[in-house]
BALOGU-528773 format. One line per field, with one value per atom (N, C-alpha, C): residue in one letter; atom name; x, y, z. Coordinates in Angstrom, 1 decimal, decimal comma. Layout:
# BALOGU-528773
residuo = (a; ...)
atomo = (CA; ...)
east = (X; ...)
north = (Y; ...)
up = (Z; ...)
# end
This chain:
# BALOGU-528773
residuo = (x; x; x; x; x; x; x; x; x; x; x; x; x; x; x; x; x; x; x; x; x; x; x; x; x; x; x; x; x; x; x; x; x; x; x; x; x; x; x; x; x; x; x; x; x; x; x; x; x; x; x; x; x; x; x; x; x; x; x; x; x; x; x; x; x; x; x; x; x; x; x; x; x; x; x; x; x; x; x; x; x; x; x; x; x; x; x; x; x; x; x; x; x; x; x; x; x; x; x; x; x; x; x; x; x; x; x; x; x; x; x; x; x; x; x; x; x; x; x; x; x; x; x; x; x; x; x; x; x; x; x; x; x; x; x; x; x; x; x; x; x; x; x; x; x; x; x; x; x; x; x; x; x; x; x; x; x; x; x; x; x; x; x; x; x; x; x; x; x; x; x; x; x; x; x; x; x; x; x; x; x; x; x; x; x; x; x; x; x; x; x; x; x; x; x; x; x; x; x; x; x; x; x; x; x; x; x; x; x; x; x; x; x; x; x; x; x; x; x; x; x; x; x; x; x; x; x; x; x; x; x; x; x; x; x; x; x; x; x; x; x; x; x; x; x; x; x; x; x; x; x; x; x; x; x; x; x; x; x; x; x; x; x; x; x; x; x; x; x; x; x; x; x; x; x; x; x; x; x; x; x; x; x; x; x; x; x; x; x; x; x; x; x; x; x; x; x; x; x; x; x; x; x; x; x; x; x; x; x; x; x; x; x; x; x; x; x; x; x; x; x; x; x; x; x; x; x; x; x; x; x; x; x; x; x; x; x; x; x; x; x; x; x; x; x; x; x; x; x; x; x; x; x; x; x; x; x; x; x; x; x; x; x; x; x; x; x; x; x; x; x; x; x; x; x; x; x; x; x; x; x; x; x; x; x; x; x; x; x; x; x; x; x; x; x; x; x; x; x; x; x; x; x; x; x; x; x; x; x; x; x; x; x; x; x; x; x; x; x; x; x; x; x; x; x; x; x; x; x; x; x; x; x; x; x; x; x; x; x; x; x; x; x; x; x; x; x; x; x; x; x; x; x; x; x; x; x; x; x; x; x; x; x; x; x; x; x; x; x; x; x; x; x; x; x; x; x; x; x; x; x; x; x; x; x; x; x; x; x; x; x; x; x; x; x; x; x; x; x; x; x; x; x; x; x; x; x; x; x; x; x; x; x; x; x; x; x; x; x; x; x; x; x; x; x; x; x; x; x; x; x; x; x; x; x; x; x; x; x; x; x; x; x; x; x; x; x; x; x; x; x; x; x; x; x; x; x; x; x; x; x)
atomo = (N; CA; C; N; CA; C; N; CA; C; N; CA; C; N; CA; C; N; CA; C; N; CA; C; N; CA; C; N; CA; C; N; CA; C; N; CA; C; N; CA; C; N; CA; C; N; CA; C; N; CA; C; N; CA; C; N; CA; C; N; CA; C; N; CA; C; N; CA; C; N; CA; C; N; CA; C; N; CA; C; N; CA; C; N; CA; C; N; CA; C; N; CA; C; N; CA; C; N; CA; C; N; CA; C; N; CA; C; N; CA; C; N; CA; C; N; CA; C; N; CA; C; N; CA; C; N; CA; C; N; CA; C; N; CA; C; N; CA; C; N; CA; C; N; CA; C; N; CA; C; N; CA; C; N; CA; C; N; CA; C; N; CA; C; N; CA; C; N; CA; C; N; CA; C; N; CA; C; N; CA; C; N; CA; C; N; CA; C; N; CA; C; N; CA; C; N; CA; C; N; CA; C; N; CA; C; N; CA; C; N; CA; C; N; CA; C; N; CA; C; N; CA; C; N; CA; C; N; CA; C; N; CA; C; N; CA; C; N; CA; C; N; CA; C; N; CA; C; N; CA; C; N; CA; C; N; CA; C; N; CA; C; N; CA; C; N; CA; C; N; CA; C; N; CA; C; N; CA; C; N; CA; C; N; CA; C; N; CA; C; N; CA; C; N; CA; C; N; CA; C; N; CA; C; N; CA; C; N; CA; C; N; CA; C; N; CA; C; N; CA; C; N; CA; C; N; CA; C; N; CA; C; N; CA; C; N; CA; C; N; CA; C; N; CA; C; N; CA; C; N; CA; C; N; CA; C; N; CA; C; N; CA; C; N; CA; C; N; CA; C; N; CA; C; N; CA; C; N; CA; C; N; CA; C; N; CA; C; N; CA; C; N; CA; C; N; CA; C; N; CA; C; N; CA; C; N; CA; C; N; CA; C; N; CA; C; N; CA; C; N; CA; C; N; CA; C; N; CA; C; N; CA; C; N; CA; C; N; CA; C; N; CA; C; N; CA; C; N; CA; C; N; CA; C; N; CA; C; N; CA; C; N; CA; C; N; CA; C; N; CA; C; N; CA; C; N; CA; C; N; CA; C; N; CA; C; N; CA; C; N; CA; C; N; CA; C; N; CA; C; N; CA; C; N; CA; C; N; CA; C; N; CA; C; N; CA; C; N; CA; C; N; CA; C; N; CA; C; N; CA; C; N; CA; C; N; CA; C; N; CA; C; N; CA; C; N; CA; C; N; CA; C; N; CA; C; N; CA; C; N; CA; C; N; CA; C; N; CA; C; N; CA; C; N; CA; C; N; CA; C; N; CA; C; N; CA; C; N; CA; C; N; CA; C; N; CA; C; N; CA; C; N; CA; C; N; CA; C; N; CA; C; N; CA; C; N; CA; C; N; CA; C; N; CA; C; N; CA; C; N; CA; C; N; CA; C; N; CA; C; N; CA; C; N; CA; C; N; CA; C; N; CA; C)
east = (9,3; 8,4; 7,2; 5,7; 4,9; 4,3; 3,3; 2,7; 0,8; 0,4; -1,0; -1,8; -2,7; -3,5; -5,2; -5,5; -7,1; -7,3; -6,1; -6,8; -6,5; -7,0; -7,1; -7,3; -8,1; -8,9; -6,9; -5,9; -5,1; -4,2; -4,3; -3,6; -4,3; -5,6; -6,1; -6,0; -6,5; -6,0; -4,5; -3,2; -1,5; -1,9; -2,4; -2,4; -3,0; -4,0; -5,1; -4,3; -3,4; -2,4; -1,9; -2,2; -1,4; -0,3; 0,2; 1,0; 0,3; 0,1; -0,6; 0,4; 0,1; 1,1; -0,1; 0,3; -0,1; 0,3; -0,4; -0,3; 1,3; 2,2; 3,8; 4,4; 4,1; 5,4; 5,3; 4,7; 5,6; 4,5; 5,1; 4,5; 3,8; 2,7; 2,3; 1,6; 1,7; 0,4; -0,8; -1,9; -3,0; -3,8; -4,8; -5,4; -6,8; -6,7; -7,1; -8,5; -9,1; -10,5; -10,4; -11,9; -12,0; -11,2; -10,8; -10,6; -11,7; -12,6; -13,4; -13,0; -12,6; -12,6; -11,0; -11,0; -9,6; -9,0; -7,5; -6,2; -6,0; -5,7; -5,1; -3,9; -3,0; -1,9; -2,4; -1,8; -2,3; -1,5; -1,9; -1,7; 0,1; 0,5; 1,8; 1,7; 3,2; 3,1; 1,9; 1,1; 0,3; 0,5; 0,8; 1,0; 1,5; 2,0; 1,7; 2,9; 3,5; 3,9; 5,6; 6,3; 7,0; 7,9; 9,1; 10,2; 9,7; 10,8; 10,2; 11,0; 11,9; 12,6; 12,1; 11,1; 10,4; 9,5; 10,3; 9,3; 9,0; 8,0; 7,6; 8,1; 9,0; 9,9; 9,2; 7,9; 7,1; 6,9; 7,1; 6,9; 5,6; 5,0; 3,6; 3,1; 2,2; 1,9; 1,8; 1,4; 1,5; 0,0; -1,0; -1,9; -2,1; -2,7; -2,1; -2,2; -3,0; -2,9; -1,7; -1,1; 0,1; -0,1; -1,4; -2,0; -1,4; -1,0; -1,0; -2,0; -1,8; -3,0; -2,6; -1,7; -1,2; -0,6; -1,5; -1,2; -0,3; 0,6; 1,6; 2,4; 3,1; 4,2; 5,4; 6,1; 7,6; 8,9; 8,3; 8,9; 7,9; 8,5; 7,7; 6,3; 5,7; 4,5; 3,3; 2,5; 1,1; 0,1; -1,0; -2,0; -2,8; -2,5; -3,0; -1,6; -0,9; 0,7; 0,8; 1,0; 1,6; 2,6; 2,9; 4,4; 4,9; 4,3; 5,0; 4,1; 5,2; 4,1; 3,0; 4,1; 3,4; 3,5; 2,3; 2,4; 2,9; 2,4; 2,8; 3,6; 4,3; 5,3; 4,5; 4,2; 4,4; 6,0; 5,8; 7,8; 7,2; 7,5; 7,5; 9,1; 9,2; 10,2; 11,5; 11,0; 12,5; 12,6; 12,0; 12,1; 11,0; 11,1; 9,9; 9,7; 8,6; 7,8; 7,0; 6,4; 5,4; 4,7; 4,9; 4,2; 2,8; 1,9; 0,4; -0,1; -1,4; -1,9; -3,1; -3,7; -4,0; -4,4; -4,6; -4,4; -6,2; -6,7; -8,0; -9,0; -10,0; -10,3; -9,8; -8,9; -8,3; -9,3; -9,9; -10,6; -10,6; -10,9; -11,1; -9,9; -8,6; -7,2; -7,6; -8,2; -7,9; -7,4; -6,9; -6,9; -7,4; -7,5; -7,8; -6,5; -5,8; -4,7; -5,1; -4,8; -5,2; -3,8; -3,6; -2,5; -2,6; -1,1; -1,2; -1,1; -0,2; 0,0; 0,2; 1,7; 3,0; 3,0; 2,2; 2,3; 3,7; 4,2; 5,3; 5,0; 5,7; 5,9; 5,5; 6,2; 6,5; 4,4; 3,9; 2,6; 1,8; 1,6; 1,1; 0,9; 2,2; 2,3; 1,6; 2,3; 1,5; -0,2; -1,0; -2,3; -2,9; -1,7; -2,4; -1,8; -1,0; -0,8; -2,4; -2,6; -3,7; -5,0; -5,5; -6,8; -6,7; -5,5; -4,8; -5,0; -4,8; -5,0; -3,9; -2,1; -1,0; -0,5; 0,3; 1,2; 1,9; 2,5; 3,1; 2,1; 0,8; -0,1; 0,0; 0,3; 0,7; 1,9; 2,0; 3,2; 3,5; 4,6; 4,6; 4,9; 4,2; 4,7; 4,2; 5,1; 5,0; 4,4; 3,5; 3,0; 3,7; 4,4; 5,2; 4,1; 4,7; 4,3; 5,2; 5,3; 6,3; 6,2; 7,8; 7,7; 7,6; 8,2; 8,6; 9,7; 10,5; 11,8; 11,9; 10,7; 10,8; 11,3; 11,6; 11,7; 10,5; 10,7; 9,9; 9,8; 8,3; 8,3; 7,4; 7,0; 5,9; 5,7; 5,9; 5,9; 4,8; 3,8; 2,9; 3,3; 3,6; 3,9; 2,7; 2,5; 1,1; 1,7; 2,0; 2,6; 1,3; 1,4; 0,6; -0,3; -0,1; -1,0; -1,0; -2,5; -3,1; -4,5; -4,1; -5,0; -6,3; -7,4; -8,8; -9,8; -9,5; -10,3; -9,4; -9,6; -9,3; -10,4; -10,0; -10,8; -10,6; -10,7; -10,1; -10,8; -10,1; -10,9; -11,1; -11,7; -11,7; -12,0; -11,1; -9,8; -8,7; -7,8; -6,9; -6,0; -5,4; -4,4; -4,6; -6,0; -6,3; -6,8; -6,4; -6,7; -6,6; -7,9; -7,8; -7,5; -7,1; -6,5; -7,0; -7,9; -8,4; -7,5; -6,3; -5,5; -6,2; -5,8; -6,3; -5,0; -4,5; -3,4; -3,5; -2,8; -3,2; -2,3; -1,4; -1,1; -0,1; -0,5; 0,3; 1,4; 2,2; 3,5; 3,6; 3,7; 3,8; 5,4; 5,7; 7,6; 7,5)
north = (-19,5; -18,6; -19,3; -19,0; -19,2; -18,4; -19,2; -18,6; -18,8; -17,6; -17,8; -17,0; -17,7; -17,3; -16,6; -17,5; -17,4; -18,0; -17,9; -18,2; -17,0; -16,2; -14,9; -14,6; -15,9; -15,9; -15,8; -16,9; -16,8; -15,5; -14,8; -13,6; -12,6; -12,3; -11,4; -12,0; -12,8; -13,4; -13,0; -13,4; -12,9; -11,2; -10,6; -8,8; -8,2; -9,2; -8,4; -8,6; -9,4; -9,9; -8,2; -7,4; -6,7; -6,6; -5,8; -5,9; -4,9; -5,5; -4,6; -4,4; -3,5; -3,4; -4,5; -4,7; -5,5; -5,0; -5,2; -4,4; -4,6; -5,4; -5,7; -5,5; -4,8; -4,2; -4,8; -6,5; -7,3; -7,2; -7,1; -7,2; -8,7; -9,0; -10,1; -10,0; -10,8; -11,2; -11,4; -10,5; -10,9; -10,6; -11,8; -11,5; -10,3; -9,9; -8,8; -8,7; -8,0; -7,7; -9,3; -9,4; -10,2; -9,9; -11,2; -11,0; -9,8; -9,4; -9,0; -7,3; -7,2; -5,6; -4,8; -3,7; -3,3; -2,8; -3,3; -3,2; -1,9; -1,1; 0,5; 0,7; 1,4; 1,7; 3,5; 3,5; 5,0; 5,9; 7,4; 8,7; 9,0; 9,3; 9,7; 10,7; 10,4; 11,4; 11,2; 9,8; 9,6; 8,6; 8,9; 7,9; 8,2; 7,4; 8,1; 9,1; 10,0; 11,3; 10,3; 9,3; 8,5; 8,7; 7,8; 8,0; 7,1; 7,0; 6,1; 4,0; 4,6; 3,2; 2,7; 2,8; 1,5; 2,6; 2,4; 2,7; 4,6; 4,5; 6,2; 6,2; 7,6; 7,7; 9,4; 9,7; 10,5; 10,4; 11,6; 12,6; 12,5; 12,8; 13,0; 14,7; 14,5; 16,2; 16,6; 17,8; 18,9; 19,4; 19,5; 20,6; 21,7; 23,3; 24,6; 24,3; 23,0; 22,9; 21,7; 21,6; 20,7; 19,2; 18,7; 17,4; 17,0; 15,4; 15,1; 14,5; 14,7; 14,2; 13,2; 12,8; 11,6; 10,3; 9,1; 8,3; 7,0; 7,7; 6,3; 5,9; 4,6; 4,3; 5,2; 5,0; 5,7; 4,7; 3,4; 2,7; 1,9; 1,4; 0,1; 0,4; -0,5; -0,4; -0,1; 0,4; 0,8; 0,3; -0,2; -0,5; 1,0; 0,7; 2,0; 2,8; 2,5; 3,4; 2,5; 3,5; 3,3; 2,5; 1,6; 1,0; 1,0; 2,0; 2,1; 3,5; 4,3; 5,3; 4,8; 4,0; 3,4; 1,6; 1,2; -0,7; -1,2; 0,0; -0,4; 0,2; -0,1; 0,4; -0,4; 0,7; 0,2; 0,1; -0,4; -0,8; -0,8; 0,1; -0,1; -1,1; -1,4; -1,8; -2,1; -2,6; -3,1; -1,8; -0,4; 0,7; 1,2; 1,2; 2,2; 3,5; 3,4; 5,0; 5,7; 4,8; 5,6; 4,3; 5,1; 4,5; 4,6; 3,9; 3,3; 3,4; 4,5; 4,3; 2,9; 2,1; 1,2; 0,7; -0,8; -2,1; -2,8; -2,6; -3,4; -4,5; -4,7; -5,6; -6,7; -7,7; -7,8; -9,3; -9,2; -10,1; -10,5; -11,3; -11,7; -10,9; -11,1; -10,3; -8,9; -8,5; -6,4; -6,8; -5,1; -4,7; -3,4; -2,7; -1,1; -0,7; 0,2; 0,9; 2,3; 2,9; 4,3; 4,6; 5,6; 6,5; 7,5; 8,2; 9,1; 10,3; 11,0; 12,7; 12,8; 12,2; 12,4; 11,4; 11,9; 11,5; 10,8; 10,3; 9,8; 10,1; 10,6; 11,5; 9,8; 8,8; 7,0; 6,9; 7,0; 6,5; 7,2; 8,7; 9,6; 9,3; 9,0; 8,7; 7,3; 6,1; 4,9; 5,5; 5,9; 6,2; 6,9; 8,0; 9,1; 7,7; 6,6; 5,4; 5,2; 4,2; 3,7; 4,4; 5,4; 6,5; 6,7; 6,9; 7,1; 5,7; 4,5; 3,3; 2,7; 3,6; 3,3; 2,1; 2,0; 0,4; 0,8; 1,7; 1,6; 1,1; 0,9; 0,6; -0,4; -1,7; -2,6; -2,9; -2,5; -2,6; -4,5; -4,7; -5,9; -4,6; -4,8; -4,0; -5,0; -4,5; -5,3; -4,0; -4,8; -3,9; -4,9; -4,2; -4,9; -4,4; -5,5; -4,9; -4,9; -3,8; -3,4; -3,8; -3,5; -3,7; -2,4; -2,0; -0,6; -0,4; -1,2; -0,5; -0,3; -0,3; -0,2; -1,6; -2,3; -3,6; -4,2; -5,5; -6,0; -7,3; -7,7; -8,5; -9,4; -9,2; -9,9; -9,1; -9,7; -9,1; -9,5; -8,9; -9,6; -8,9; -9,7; -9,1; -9,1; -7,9; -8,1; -8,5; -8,8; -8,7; -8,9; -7,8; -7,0; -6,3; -5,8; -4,8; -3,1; -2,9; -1,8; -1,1; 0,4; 1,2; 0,9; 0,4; 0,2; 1,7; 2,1; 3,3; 4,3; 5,5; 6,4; 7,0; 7,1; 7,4; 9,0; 10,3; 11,2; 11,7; 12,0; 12,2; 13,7; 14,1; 15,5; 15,4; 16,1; 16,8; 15,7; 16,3; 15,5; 14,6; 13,7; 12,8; 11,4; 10,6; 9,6; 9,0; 9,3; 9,2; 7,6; 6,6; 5,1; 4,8; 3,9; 3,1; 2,0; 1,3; -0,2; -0,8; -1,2; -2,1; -3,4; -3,8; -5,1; -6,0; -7,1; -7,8; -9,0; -9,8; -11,0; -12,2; -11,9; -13,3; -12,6; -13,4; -13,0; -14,0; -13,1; -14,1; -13,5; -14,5; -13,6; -14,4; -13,7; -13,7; -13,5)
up = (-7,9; -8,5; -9,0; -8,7; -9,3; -10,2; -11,2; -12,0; -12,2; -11,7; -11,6; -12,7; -13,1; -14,4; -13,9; -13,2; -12,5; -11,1; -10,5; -9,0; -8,4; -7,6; -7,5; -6,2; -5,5; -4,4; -3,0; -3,8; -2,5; -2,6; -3,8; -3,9; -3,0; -2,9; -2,5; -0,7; 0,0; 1,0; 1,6; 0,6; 1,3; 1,2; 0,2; 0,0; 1,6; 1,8; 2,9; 4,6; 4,2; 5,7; 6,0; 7,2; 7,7; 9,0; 9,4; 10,6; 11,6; 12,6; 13,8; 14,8; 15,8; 17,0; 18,1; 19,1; 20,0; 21,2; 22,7; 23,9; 24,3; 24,1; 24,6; 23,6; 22,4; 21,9; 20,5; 20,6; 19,8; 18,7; 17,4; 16,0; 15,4; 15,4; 15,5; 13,2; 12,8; 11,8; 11,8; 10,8; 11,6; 10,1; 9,9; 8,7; 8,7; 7,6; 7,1; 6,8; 6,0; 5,6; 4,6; 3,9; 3,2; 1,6; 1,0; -0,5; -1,5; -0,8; -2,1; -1,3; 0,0; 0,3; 0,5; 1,2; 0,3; 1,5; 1,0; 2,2; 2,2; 3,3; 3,5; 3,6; 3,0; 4,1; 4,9; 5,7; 6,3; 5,6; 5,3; 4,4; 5,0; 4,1; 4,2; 5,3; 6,1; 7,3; 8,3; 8,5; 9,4; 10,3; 11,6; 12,0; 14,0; 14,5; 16,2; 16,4; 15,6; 15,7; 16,5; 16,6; 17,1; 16,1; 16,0; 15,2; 14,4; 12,9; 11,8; 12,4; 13,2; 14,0; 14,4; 15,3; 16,0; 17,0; 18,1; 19,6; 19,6; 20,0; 20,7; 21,2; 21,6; 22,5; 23,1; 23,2; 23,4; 24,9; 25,3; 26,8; 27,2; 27,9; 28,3; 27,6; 26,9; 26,9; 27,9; 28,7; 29,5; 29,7; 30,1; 30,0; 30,6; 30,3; 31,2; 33,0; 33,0; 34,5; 34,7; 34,3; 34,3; 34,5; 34,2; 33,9; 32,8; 33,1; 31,8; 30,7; 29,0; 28,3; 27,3; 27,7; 26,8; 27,5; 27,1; 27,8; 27,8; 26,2; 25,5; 26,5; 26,4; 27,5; 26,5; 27,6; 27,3; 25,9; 25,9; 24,5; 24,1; 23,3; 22,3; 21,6; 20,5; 19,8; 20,7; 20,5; 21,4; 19,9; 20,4; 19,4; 18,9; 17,7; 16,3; 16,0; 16,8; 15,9; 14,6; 13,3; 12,2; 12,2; 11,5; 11,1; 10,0; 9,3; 7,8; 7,0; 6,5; 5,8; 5,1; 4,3; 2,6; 3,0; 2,6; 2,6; 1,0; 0,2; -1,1; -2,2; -3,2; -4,1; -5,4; -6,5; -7,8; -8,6; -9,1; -10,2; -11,6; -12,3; -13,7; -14,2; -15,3; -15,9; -14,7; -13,6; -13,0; -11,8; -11,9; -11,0; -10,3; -8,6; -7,9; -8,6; -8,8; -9,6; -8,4; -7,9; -6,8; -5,7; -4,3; -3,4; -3,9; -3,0; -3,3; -2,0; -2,0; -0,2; -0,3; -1,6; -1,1; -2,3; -2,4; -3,5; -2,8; -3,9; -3,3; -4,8; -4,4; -5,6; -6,0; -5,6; -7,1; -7,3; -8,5; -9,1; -10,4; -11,1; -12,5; -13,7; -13,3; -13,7; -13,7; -12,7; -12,3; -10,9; -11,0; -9,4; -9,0; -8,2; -8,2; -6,8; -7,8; -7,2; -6,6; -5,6; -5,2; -4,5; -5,9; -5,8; -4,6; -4,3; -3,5; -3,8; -2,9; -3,5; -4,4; -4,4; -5,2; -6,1; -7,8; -9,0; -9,5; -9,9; -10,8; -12,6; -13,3; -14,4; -15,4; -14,7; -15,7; -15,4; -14,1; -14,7; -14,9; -15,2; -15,7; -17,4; -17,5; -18,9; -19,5; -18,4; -18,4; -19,0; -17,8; -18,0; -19,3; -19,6; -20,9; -21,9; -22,1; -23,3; -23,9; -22,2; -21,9; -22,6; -22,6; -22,9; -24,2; -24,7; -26,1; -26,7; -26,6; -27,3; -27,7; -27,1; -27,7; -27,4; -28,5; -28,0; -26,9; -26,0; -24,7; -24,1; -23,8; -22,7; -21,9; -23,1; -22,4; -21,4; -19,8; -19,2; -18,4; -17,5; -17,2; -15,8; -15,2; -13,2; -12,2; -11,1; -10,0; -8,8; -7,8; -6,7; -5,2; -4,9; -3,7; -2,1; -1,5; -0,2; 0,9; 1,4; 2,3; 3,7; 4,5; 5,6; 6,1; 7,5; 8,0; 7,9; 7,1; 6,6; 5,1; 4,9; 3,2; 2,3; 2,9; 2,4; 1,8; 0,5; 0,1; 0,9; 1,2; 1,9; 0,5; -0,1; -1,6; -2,5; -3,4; -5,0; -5,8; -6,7; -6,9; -8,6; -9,7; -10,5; -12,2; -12,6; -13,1; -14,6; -15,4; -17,0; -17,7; -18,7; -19,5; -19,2; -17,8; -17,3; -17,8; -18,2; -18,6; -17,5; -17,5; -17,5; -17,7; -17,1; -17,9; -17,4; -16,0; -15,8; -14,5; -14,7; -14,2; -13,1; -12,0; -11,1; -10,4; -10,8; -10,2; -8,7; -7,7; -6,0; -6,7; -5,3; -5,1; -3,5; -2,8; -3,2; -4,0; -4,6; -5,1; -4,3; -4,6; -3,6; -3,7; -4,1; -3,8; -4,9; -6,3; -7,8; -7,6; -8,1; -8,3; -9,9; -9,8; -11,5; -11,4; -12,1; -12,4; -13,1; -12,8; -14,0; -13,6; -15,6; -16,0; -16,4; -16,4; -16,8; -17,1; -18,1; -18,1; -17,7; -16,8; -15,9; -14,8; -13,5; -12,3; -12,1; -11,6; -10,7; -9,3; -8,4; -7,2; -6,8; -6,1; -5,6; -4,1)
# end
């Protein structure tokens, strides 16, 4: 376990690493946007319409002239298929509260979180602490990054992280949180 106070630069570097598909199937590592711009995961339920297992196992569509319009192979990764709904999980107090469609910024002890659909009731409350000025504000959470099986593959844990601004979208779904914190542990 490390403990990082102000280097920020290699955190944001491991965050931006994603997983691509590649033309044979095989899942390679591949670095990401810069430290100062922001990691995605793709929208819940987005993704090459394939099972959540691994390979497309997709037919050719059909067209009324019995052409076909799809051009996937019959198994394995094709480049732009999804490999995970969600890349990220917040944890309050030890428990997942809510996936994260994307983690960006993170500089000078903030980050900027962009929540998704599906609110959690724990950071609803977190936020209304936060605005309110209560002693709950101060939380210790961790923002994990996933694999495609929901597994943690890095834990980046914020302790004494607070609420500093609320971002609401329109349409709704994509609400950002600027948490601030004052020392990281990454796992």
């Amino acid at each position: 376990m490390r403990v990082h106070k102000f280097n920020f630069a290699a955190l944001a570097v491991a965050m931006s690493l994603a997983l691509t598909a590649c033309d044979d199937g095989d899942v390679k590592e591949k670095a990401g946007p810069s430290p100062a711009s922001s990691v995605s995961a793709p929208a819940h339920g987005a993704g090459s319409g394939g099972s959540e297992q691994g390979g497309a196992k997709n037919s050719a569509e059909r067209s009324p002239g019995g052409q076909s319009t799809t051009a996937k192979s019959a198994e394995g990764l094709q480049p732009g298929d999804a490999l995970a709904a969600h890349n990220f999980r917040l944890r309050m107090d030890g428990v997942p509260v809510e996936y994260l469609q994307e983690v960006s910024g993170l500089e000078d002890q903030k980050v900027t979180l962009v929540r998704g659909v599906t609110h959690s009731p724990e950071v609803d409350r977190w936020i209304d602490d936060a605005i309110a000025g209560r002693e709950g504000r101060l939380k210790d959470v961790a923002v994990e990054m996933l694999d495609y099986q929901d597994n943690t593959v890095k834990q980046y844990q914020l302790r004494g992280a607070f609420v500093e601004r609320v971002t609401y979208s329109d349409p709704p779904g994509q609400d950002s949180l600027t948490v601030r914190f004052f020392a990281l542990v990454i796992q």
